[in-house]
PyMOL CGO cylinders between C-alpha atoms (Angstrom):
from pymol import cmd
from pymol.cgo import CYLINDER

trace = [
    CYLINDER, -53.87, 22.59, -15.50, -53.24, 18.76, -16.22, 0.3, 1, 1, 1, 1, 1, 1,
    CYLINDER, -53.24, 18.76, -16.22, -50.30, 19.58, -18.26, 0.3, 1, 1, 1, 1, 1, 1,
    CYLINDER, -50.30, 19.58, -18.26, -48.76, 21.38, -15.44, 0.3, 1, 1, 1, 1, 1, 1,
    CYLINDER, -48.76, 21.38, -15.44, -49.76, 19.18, -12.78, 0.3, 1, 1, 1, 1, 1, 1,
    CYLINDER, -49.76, 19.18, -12.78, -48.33, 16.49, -15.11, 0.3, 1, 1, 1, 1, 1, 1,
    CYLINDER, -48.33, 16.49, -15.11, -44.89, 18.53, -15.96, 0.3, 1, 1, 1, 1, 1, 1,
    CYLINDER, -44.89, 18.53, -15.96, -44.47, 19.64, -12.55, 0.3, 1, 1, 1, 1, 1, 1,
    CYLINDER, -44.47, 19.64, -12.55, -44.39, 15.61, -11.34, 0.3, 1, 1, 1, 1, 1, 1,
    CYLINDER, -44.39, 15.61, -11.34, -41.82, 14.86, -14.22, 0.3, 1, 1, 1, 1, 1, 1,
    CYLINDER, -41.82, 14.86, -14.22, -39.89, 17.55, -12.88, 0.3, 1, 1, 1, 1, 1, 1,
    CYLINDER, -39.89, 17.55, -12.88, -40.28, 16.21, -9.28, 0.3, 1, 1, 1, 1, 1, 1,
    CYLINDER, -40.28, 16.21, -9.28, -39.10, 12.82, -10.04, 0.3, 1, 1, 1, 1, 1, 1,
    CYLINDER, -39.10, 12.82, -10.04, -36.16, 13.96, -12.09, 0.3, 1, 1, 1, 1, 1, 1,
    CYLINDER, -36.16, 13.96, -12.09, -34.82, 15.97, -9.50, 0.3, 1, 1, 1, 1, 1, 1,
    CYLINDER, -34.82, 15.97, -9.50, -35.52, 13.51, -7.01, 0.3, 1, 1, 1, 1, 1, 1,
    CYLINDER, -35.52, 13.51, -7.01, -33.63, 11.16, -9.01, 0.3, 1, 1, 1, 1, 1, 1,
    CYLINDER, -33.63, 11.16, -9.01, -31.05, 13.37, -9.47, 0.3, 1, 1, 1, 1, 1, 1,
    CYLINDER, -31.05, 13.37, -9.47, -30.61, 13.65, -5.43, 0.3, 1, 1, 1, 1, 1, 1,
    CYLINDER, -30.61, 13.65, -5.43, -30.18, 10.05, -5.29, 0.3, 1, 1, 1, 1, 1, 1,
    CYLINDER, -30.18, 10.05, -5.29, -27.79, 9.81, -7.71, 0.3, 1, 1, 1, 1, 1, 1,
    CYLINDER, -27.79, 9.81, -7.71, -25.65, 12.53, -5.97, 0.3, 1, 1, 1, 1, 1, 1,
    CYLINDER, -25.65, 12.53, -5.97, -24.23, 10.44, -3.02, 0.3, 1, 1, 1, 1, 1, 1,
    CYLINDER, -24.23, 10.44, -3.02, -22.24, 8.44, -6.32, 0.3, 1, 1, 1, 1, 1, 1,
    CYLINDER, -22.24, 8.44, -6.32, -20.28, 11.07, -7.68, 0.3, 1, 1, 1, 1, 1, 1,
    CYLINDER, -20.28, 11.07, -7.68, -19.88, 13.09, -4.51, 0.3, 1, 1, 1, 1, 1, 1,
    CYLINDER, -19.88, 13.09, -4.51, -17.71, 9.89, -2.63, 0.3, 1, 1, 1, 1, 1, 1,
    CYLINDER, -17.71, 9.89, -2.63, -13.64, 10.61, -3.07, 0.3, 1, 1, 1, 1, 1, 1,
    CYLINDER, -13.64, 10.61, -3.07, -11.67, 7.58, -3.17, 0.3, 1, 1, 1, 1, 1, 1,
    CYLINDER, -11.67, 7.58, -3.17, -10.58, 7.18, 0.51, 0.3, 1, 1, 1, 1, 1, 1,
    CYLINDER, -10.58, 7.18, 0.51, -6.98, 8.95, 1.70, 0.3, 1, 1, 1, 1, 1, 1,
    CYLINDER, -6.98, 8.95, 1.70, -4.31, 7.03, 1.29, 0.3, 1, 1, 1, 1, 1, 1,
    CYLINDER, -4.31, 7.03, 1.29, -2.95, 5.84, 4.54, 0.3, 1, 1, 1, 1, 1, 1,
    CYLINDER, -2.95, 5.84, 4.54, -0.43, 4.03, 6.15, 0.3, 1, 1, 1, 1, 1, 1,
    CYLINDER, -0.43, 4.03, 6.15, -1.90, 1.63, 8.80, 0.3, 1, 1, 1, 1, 1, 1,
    CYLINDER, -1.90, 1.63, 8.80, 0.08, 0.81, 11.84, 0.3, 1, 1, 1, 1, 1, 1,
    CYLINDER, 0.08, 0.81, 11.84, -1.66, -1.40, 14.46, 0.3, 1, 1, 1, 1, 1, 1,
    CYLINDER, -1.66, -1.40, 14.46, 0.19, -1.85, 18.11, 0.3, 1, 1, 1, 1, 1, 1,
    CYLINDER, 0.19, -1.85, 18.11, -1.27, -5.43, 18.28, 0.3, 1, 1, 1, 1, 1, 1,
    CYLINDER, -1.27, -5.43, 18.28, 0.84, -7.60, 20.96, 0.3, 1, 1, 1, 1, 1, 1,
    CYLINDER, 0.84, -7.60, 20.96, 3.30, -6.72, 23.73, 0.3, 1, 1, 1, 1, 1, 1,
    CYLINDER, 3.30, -6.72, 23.73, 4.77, -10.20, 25.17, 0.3, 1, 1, 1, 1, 1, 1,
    CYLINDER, 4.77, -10.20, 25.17, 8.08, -10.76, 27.33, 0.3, 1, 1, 1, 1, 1, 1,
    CYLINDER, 8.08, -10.76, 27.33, 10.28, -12.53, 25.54, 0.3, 1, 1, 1, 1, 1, 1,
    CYLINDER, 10.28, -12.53, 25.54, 13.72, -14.09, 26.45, 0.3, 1, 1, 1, 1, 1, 1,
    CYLINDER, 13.72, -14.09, 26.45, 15.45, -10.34, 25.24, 0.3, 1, 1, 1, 1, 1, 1,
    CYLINDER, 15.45, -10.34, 25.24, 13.02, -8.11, 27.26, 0.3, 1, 1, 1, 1, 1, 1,
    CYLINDER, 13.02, -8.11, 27.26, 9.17, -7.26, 25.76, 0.3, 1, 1, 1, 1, 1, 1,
    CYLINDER, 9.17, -7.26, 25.76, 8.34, -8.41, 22.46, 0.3, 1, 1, 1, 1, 1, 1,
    CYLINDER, 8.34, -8.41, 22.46, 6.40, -5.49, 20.51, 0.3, 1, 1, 1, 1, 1, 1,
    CYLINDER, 6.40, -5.49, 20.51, 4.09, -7.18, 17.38, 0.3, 1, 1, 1, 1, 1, 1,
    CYLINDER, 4.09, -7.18, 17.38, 2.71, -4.16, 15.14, 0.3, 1, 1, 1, 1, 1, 1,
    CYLINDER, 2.71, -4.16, 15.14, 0.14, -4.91, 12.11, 0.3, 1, 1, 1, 1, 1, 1,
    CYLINDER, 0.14, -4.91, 12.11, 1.30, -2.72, 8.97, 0.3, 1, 1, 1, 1, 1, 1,
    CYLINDER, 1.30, -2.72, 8.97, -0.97, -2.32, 6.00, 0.3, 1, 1, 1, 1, 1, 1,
    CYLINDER, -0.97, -2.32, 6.00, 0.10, -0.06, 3.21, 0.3, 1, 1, 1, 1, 1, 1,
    CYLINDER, 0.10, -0.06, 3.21, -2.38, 1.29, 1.19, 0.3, 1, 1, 1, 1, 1, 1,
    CYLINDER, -2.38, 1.29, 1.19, -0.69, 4.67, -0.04, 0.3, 1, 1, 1, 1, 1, 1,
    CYLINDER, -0.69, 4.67, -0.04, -0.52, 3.47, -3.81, 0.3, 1, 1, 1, 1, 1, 1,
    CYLINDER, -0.52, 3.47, -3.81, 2.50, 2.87, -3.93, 0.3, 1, 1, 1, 1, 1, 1,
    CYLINDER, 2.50, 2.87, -3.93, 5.51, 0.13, -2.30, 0.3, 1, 1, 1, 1, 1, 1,
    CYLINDER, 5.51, 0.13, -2.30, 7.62, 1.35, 0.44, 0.3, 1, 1, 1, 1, 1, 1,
    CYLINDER, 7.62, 1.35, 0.44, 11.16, 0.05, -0.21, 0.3, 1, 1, 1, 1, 1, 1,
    CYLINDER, 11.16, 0.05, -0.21, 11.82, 1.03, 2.82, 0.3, 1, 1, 1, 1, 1, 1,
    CYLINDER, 11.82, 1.03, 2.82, 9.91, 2.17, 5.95, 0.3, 1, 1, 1, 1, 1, 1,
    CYLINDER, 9.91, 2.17, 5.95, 11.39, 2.79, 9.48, 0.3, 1, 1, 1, 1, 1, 1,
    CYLINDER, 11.39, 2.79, 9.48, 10.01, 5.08, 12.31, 0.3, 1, 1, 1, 1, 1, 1,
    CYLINDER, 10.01, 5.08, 12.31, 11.76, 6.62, 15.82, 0.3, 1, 1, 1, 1, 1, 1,
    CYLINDER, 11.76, 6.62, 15.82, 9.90, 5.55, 18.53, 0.3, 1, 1, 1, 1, 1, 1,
    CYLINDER, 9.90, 5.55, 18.53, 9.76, 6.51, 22.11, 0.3, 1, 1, 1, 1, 1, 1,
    CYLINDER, 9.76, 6.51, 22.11, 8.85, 3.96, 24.81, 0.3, 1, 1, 1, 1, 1, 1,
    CYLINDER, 8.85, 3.96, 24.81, 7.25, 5.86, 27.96, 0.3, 1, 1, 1, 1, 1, 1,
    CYLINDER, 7.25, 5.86, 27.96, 7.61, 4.02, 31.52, 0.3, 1, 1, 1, 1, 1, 1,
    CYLINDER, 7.61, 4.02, 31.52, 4.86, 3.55, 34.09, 0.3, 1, 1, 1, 1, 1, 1,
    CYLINDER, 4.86, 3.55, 34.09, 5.80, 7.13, 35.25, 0.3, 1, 1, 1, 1, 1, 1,
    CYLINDER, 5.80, 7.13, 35.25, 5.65, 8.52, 31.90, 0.3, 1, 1, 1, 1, 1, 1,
    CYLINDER, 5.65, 8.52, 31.90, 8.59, 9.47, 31.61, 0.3, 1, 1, 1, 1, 1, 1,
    CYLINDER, 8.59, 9.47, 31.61, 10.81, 8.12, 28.43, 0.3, 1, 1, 1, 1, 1, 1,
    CYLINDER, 10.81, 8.12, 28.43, 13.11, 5.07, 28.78, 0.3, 1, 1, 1, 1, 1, 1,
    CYLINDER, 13.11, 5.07, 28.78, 14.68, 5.12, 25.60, 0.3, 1, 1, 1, 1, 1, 1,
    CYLINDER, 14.68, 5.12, 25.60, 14.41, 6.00, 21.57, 0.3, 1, 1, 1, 1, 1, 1,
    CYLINDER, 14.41, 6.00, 21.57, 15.33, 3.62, 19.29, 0.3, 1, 1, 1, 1, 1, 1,
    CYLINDER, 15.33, 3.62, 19.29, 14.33, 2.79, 15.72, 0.3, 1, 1, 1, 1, 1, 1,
    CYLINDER, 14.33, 2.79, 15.72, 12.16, 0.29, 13.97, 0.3, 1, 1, 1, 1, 1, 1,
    CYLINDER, 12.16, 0.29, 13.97, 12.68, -1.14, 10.92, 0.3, 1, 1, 1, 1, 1, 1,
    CYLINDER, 12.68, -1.14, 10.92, 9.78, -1.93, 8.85, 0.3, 1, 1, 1, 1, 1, 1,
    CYLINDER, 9.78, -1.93, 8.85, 11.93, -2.79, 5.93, 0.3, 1, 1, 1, 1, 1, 1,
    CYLINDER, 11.93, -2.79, 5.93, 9.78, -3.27, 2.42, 0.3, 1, 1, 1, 1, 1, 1,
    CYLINDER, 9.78, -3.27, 2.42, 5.78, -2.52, 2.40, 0.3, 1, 1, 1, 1, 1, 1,
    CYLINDER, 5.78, -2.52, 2.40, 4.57, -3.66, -0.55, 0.3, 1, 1, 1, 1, 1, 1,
    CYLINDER, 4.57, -3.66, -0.55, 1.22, -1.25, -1.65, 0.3, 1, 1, 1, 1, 1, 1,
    CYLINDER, 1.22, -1.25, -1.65, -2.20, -3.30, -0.77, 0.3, 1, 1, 1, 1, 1, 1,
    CYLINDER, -2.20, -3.30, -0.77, -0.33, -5.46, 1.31, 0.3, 1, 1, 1, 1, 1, 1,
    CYLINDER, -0.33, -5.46, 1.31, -0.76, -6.74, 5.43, 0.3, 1, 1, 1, 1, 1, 1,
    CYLINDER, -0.76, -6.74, 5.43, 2.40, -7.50, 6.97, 0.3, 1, 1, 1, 1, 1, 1,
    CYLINDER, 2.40, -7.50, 6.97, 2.94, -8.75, 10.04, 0.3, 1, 1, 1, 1, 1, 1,
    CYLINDER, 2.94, -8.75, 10.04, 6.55, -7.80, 12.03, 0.3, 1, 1, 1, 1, 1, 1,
    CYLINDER, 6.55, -7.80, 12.03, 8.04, -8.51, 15.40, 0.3, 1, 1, 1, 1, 1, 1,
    CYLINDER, 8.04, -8.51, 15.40, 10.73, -6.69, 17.58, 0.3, 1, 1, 1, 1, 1, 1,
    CYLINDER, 10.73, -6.69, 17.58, 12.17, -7.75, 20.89, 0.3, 1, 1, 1, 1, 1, 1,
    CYLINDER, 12.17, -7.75, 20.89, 13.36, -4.26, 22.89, 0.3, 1, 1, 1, 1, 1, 1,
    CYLINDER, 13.36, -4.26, 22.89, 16.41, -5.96, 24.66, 0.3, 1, 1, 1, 1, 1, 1,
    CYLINDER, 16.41, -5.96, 24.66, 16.00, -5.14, 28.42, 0.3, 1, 1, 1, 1, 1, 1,
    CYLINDER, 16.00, -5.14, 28.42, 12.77, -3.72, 28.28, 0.3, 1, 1, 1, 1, 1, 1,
    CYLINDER, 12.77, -3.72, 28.28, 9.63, -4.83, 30.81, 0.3, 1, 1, 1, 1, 1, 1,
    CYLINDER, 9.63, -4.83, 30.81, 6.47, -5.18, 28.96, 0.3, 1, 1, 1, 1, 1, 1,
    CYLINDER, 6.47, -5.18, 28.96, 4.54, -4.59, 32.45, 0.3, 1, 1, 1, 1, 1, 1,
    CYLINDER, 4.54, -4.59, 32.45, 6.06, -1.19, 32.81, 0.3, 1, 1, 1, 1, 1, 1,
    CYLINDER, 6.06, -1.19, 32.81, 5.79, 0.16, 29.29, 0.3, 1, 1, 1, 1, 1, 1,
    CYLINDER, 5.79, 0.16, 29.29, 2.91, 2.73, 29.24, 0.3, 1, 1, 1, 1, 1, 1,
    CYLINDER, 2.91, 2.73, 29.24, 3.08, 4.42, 25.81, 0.3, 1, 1, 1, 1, 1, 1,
    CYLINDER, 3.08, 4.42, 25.81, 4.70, 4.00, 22.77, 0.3, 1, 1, 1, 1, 1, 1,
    CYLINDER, 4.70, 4.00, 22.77, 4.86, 7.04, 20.53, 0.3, 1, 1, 1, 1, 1, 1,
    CYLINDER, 4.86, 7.04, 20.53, 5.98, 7.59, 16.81, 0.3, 1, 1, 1, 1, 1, 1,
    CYLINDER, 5.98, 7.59, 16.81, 8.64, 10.29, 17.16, 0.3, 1, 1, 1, 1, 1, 1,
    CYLINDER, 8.64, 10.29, 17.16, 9.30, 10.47, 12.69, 0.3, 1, 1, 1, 1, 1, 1,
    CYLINDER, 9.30, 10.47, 12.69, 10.11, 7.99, 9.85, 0.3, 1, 1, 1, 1, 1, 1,
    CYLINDER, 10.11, 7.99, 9.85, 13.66, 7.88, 9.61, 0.3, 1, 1, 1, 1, 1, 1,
    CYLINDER, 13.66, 7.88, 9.61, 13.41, 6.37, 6.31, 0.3, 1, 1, 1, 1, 1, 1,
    CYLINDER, 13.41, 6.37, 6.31, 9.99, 6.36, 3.75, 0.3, 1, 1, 1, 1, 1, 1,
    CYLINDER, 9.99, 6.36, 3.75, 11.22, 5.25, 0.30, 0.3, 1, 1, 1, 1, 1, 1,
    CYLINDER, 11.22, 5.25, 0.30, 9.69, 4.13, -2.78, 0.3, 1, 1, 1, 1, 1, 1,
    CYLINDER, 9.69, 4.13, -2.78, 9.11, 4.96, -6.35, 0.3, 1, 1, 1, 1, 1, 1,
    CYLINDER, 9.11, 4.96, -6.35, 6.72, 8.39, -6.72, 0.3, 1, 1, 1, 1, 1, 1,
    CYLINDER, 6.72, 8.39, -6.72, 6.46, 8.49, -2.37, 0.3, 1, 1, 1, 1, 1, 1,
    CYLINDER, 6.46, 8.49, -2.37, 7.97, 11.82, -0.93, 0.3, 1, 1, 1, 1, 1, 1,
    CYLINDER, 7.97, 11.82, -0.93, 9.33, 11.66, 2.30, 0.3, 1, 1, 1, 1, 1, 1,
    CYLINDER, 9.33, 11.66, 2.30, 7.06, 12.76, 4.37, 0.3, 1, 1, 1, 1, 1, 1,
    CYLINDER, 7.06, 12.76, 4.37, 3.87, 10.35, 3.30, 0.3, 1, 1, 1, 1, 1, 1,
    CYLINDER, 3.87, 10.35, 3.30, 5.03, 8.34, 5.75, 0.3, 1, 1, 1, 1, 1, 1,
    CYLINDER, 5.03, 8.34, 5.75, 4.40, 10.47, 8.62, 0.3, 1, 1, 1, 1, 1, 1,
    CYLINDER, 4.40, 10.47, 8.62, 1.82, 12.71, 7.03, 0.3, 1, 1, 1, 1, 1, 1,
    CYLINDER, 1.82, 12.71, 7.03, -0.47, 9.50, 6.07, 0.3, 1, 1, 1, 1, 1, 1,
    CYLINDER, -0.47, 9.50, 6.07, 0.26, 7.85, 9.01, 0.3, 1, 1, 1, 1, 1, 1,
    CYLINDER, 0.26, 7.85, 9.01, -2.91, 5.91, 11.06, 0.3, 1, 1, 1, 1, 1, 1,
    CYLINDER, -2.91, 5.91, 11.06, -2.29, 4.62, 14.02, 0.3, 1, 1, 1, 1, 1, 1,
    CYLINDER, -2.29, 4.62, 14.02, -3.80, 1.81, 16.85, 0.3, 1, 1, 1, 1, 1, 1,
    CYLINDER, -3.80, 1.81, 16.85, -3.44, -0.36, 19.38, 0.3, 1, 1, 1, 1, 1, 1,
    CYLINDER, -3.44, -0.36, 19.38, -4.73, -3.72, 20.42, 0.3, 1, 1, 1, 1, 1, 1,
    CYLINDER, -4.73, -3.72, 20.42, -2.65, -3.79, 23.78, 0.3, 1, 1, 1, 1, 1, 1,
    CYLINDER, -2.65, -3.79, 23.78, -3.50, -1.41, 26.95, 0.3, 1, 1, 1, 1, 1, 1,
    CYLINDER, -3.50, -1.41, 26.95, -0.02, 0.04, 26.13, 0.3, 1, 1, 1, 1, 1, 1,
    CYLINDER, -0.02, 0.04, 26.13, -0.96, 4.20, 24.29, 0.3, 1, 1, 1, 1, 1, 1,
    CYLINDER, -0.96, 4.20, 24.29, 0.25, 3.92, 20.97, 0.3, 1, 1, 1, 1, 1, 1,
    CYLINDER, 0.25, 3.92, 20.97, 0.26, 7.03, 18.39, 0.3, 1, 1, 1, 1, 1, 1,
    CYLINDER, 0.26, 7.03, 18.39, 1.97, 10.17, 17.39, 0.3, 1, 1, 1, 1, 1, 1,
]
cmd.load_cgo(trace, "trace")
């Protein structure tokens, strides 16, 4: 019976150990994703200054990366499309990029949504990783997202 007892708490710690082990090789390396952070809306001298945070961690550089936005009013109804060039991510990278929307009032724009990538190139990245890994936020009280 002590043998048992004995080979029955081997058992119990081996599997217990086991368990804890499990949480190691069950993680997946995170998806990869394209980060795009709405962080400042500002007049400027042309009309509202958008600042967007980009971090590109699909595994790959972007040689180039542009999206079609649409820019809602206070009525939500859209003002206009136009297109933002992100021009080169580099893979692991932060960047940091500005655009001033001639003739456009900061105080009236309500949402800003990602309509496609017009462009998404770089070695080994299909077309549609842009879109389809796409993460979006916003820092401003201005709806930002697809």
């Amino acid at each position: 019976m002590k043998g048992l007892m004995a080979s029955f708490r081997l058992l119990s710690s081996t599997f217990a150990m086991s368990l804890a082990a499990a949480p190691a090789w069950a993680q997946s390396a995170p998806a990869p994703a394209l980060s795009l952070e709405l962080n400042a809306a500002q007049p400027s001298e042309k009309g509202c200054r958008l600042t967007f945070v980009v971090n590109n961690a699909l595994g790959a550089d972007l040689s180039k990366a542009a999206f079609e936005i649409a820019l809602f009013n206070e009525a939500g109804v859209v003002d206009r499309l136009t297109v933002l060039d992100f021009k080169d991510l580099p893979a692991g990278k932060t960047k940091v990029t500005r655009f001033d929307l001639a003739g456009a009032d900061c105080g009236k724009l309500s949402r800003v949504l990602i309509n496609s990538a017009t462009e998404c190139a770089g070695t080994g990245v299909e077309p549609a990783a842009c879109m389809r890994a796409l993460k979006t936020a916003t820092r401003t009280s201005i709806a930002f997202g697809v």
